[in-house]
C-alpha positions in Angstrom: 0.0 0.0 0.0 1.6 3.8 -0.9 1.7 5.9 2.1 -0.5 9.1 1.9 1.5 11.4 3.4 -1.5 12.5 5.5 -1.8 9.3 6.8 0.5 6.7 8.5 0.2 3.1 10.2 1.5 2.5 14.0 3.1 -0.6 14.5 0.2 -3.2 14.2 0.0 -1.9 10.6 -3.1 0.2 11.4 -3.9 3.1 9.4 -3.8 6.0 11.4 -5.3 9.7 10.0 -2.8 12.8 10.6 -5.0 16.0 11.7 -3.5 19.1 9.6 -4.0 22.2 11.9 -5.5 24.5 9.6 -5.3 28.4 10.7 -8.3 30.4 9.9 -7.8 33.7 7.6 -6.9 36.8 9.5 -9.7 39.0 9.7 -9.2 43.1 8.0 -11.9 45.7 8.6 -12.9 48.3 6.4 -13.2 51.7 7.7 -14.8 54.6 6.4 -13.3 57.9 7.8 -15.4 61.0 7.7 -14.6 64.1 5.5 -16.5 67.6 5.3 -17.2 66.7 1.7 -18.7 63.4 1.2 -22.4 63.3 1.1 -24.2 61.2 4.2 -26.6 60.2 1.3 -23.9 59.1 -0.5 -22.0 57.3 2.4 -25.6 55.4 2.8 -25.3 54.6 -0.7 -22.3 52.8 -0.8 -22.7 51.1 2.3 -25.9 49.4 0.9 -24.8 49.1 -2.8 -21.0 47.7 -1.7 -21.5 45.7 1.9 -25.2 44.9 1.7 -26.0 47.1 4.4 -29.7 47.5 5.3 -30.2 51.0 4.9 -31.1 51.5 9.1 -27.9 49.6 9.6 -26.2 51.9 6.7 -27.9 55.0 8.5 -26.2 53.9 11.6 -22.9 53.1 10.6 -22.6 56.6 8.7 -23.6 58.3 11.6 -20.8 56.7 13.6 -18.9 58.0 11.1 -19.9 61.2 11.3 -20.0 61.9 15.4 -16.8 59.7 16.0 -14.6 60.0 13.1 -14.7 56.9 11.3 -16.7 53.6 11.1 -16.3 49.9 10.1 -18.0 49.0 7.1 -17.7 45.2 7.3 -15.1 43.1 8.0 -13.2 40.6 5.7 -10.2 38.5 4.9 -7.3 41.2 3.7 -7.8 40.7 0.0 -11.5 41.1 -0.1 -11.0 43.9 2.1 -8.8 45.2 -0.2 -10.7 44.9 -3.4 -13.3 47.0 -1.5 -11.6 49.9 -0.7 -10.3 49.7 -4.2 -13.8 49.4 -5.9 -15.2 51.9 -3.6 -12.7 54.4 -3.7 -13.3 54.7 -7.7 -17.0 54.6 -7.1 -16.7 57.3 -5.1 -14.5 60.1 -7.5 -16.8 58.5 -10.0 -19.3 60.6 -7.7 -16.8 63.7 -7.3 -16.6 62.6 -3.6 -12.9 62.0 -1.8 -14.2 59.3 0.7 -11.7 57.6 2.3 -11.4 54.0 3.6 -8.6 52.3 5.0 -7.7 48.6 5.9 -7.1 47.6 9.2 -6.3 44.7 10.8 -9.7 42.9 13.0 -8.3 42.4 16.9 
């Protein structure tokens, strides 16, 4: 019999399964940081068009945005996270507006 290289026999020639540890993804979050120039309508938008926000739970994270600064969109493995600020960022000078949004990691 070819040994699997997950698998090996103990010494009665049973075949014993090896248990691979595997690590889950690390986690990124997506922030949205407020501005004086960004629209809350548009903020709402983007938050339902891009991270399938509700628009109460859109309305909610904006306004955290706007009374403490910034706000996490969703949360993600790093390259999703990534490819959302990316297509959100263009959406948004698409819409004239300089929104910002930033990666960080998840703790």
């Amino acid at each position: 019999m070819a040994k699997n290289s997950s698998n090996h026999q103990d010494e009665s020639g049973v075949l014993l399964a090896t248990r691979v540890a595997v690590k889950k993804p690390s986690l990124y979050h997506v922030v949205l940081h407020n501005d004086d120039y960004t629209s809350q309508e548009l903020v709402i938008e983007i938050l339902c068009l891009f991270f399938r926000k509700t628009e109460t739970q859109a309305r909610q994270v904006m306004l955290t945005v706007h009374h403490k600064g910034q706000g996490v969109a969703a949360t993600y493995t790093r390259d999703i996270a990534e490819s959302k600020v990316a297509q959100v960022t263009d959406y948004a000078r698409s819409q004239g507006a300089p929104l910002k949004l930033t990666v960080e990691p998840a703790l």
